[in-house]
ZAGULUM-782664 format. One line per field, with one value per residue (C-alpha): x, y, z; residue in one letter. Coordinates in nm, 2 decimals, padded with zeros to 4 digits. Layout:
<gukols>
xx: (X,...)
yy: (Y,...)
zz: (Z,...)
code: (a,...)
</gukols>
This chain:
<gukols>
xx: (00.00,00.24,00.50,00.68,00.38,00.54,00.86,00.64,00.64,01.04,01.03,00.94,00.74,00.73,00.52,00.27,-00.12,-00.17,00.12,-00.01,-00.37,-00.25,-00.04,-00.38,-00.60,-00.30,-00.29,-00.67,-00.71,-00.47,-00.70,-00.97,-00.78,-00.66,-01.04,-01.11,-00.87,-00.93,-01.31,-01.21,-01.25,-01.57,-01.62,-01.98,-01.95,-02.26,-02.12,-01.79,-01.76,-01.41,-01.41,-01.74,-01.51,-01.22,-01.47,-01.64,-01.23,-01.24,-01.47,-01.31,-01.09,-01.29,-01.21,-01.46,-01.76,-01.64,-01.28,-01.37,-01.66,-01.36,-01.15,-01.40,-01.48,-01.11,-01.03,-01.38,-01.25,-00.92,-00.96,-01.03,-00.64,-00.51,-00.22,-00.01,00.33,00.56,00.89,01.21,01.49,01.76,01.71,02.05,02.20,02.09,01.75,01.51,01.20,00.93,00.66,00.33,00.19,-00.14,-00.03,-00.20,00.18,00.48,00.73,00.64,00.62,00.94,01.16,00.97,01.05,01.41,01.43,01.33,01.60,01.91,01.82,01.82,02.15,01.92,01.93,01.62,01.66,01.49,01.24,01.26,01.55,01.40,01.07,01.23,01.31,00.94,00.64,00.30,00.08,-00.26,-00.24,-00.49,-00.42,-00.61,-00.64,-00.49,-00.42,-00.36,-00.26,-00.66,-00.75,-00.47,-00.51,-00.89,-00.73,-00.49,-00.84,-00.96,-00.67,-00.38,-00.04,00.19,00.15,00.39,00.30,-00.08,-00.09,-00.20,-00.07,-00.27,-00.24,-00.27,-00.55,-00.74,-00.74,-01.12,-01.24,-01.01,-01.14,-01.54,-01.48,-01.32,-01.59,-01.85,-01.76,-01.77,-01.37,-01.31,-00.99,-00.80,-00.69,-00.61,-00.42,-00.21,00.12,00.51,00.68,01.06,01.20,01.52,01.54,01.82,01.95,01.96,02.29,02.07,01.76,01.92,01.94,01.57,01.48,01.69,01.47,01.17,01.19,01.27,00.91,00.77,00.92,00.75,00.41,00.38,00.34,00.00,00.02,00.17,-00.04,00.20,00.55,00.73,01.06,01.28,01.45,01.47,01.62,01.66)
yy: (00.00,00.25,00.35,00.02,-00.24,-00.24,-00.41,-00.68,-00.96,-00.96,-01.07,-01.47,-01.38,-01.74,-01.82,-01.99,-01.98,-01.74,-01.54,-01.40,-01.38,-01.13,-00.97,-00.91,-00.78,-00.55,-00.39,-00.38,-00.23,00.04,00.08,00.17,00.42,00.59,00.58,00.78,01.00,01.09,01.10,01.39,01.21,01.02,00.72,00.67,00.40,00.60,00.86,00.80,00.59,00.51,00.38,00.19,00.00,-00.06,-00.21,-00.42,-00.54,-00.62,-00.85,-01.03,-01.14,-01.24,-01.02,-01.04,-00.77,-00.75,-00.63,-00.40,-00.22,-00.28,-00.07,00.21,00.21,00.29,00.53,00.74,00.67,00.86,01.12,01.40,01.35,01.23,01.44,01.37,01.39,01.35,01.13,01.18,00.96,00.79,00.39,00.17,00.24,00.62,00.55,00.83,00.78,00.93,00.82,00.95,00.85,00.99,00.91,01.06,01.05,01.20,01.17,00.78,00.74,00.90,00.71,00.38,00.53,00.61,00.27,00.07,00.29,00.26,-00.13,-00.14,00.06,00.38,00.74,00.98,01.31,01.69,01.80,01.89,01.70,01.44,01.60,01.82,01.48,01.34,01.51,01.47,01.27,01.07,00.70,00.49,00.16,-00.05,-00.41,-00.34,-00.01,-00.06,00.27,00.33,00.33,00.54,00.78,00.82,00.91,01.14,01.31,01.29,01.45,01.16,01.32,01.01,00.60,00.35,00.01,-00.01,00.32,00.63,00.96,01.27,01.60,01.53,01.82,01.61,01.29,01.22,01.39,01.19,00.88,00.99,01.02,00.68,00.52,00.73,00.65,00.24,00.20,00.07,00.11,-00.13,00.12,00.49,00.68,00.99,00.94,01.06,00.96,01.03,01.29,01.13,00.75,00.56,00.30,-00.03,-00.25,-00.61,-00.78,-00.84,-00.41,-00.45,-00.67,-00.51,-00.17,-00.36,-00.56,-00.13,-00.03,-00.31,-00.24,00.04,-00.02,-00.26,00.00,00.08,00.47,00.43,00.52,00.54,00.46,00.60,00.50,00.60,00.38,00.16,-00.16,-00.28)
zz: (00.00,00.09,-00.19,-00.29,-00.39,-00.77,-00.58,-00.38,-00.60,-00.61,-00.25,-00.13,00.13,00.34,00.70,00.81,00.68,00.98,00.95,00.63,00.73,01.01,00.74,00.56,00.80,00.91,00.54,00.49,00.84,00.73,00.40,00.60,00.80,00.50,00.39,00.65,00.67,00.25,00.32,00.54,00.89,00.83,00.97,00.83,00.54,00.37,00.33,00.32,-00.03,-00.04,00.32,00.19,-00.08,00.18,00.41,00.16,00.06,00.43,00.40,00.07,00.28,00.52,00.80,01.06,01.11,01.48,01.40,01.13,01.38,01.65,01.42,01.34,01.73,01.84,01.53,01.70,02.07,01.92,01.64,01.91,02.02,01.70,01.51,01.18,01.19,00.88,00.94,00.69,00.66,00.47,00.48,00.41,00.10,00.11,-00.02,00.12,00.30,00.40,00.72,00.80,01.11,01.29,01.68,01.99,02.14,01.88,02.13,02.17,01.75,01.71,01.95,01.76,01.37,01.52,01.65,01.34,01.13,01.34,01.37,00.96,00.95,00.85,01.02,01.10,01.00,01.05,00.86,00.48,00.48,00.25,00.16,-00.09,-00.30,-00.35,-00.51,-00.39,-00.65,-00.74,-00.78,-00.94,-01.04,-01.26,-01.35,-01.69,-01.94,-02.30,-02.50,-02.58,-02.21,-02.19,-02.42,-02.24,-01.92,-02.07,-02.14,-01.82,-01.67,-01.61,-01.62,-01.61,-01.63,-01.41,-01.55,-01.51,-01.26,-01.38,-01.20,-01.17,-00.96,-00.59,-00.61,-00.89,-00.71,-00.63,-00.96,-01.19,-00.98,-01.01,-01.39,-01.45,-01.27,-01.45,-01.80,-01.65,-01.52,-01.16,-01.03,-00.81,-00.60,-00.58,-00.33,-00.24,-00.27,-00.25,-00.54,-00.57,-00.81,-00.88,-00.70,-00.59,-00.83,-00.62,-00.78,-00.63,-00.54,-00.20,-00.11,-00.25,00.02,00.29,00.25,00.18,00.49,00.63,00.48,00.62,01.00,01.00,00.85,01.12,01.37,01.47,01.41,01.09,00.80,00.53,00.38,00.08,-00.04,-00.34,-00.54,-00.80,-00.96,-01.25)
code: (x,x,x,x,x,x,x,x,x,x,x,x,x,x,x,x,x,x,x,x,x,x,x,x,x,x,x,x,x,x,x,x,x,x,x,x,x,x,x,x,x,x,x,x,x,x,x,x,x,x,x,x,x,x,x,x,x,x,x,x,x,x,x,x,x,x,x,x,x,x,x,x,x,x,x,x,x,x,x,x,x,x,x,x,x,x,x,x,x,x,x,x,x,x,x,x,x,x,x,x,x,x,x,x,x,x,x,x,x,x,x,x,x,x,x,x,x,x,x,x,x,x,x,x,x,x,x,x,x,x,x,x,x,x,x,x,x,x,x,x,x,x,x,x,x,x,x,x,x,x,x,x,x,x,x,x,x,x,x,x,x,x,x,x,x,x,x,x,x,x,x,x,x,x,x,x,x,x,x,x,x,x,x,x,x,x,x,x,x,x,x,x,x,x,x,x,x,x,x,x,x,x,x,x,x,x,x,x,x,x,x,x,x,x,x,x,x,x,x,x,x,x,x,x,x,x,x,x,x,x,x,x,x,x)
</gukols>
């Protein structure tokens, strides 16, 4: 979810049949986080749509009604005390990165972030000293885009394709989405992002790895709601 899903499939994720399950829930609970925080706080499935879609993903997966409602419950018990803070960094390898968390306790969520980088060789640094490297951007990926599809969303306002992502203005997110779906196109996701400017060229599959397992770490903890990295590998 967070800023290195093209670089999944290079890992072999191995565990147990509950192992991954957990791993599931963990990244369609943080779906319906981000739901909420995009639908501007909402935590009303009717009228928030996109949570509506990350709640009905919940369920594809068969994640029970109580933990979803459980989720929703503690975001509500939480959002009065609730802040975002934005975490820069260099990972191993000099690969930048970027963490948003929403935490009721920065000093707590920094001493974690800090933690997780010194233990993967990686430093925390002060603001801007990262930010400067990423642009903010629209993703919306879809099951497939051949150069008619395209050339349609070039229409509709796409600025850029990655594979089968389009990339749009951050400010033209949710109109670029309510236009694909009008005109019958449903995406398979579509997020804010940070994408880099000018990533780091990774010489092996094995730095890959290190900085995935990095991205990872961190999206593990609970107050983390995103993670960015720049790089790339060839």
């Amino acid at each position: 979810m967070s800023g290195h899903s093209k670089w999944a499939n290079i890992k072999n994720r191995k565990g147990a049949q509950d192992k991954r399950r957990s791993e599931t829930f963990t990244k369609v609970s943080k779906n319906i986080l981000t739901a909420i925080r995009l639908g501007g706080g909402s935590s009303d499935p009717e009228v928030n749509l996109q949570l509506k879609t990350a709640i009905d993903k919940a369920k594809e997966v068969n994640m029970p009604k109580e933990n979803i409602q459980r989720l929703l419950d503690r975001f509500e018990e939480r959002k009065g005390n609730l802040v975002t803070v934005m975490l820069e960094g260099y990972g191993p390898f000099g690969v930048p990165m970027i963490i948003e968390a929403e935490t009721d306790n920065k000093n707590r969520i920094l001493s974690e972030i800090k933690l997780i980088f010194r233990n993967f060789g990686g430093t925390l640094g002060e603001a801007n000293s990262v930010m400067y490297q990423f642009e903010r951007v629209g993703e919306i990926e879809f099951e497939s885009l051949d150069e008619e599809k395209q050339l349609s969303l070039i229409d509709m306002g796409a600025i850029d394709f990655d594979g089968n992502v389009a990339l749009v203005e951050a400010i033209s997110l949710n109109d670029f989405v309510a236009k694909v779906k009008n005109v019958g196109l449903e995406p398979n996701r579509y997020e804010l992002v940070y994408r880099a400017k000018n990533p780091i060229e990774l010489a092996s599959e094995e730095e890959v790895n290190k900085i995935l397992d990095l991205a990872d770490e961190l999206e593990a903890n609970d107050d983390v709601v995103g993670v960015w990295s720049g790089f790339e590998y060839n």
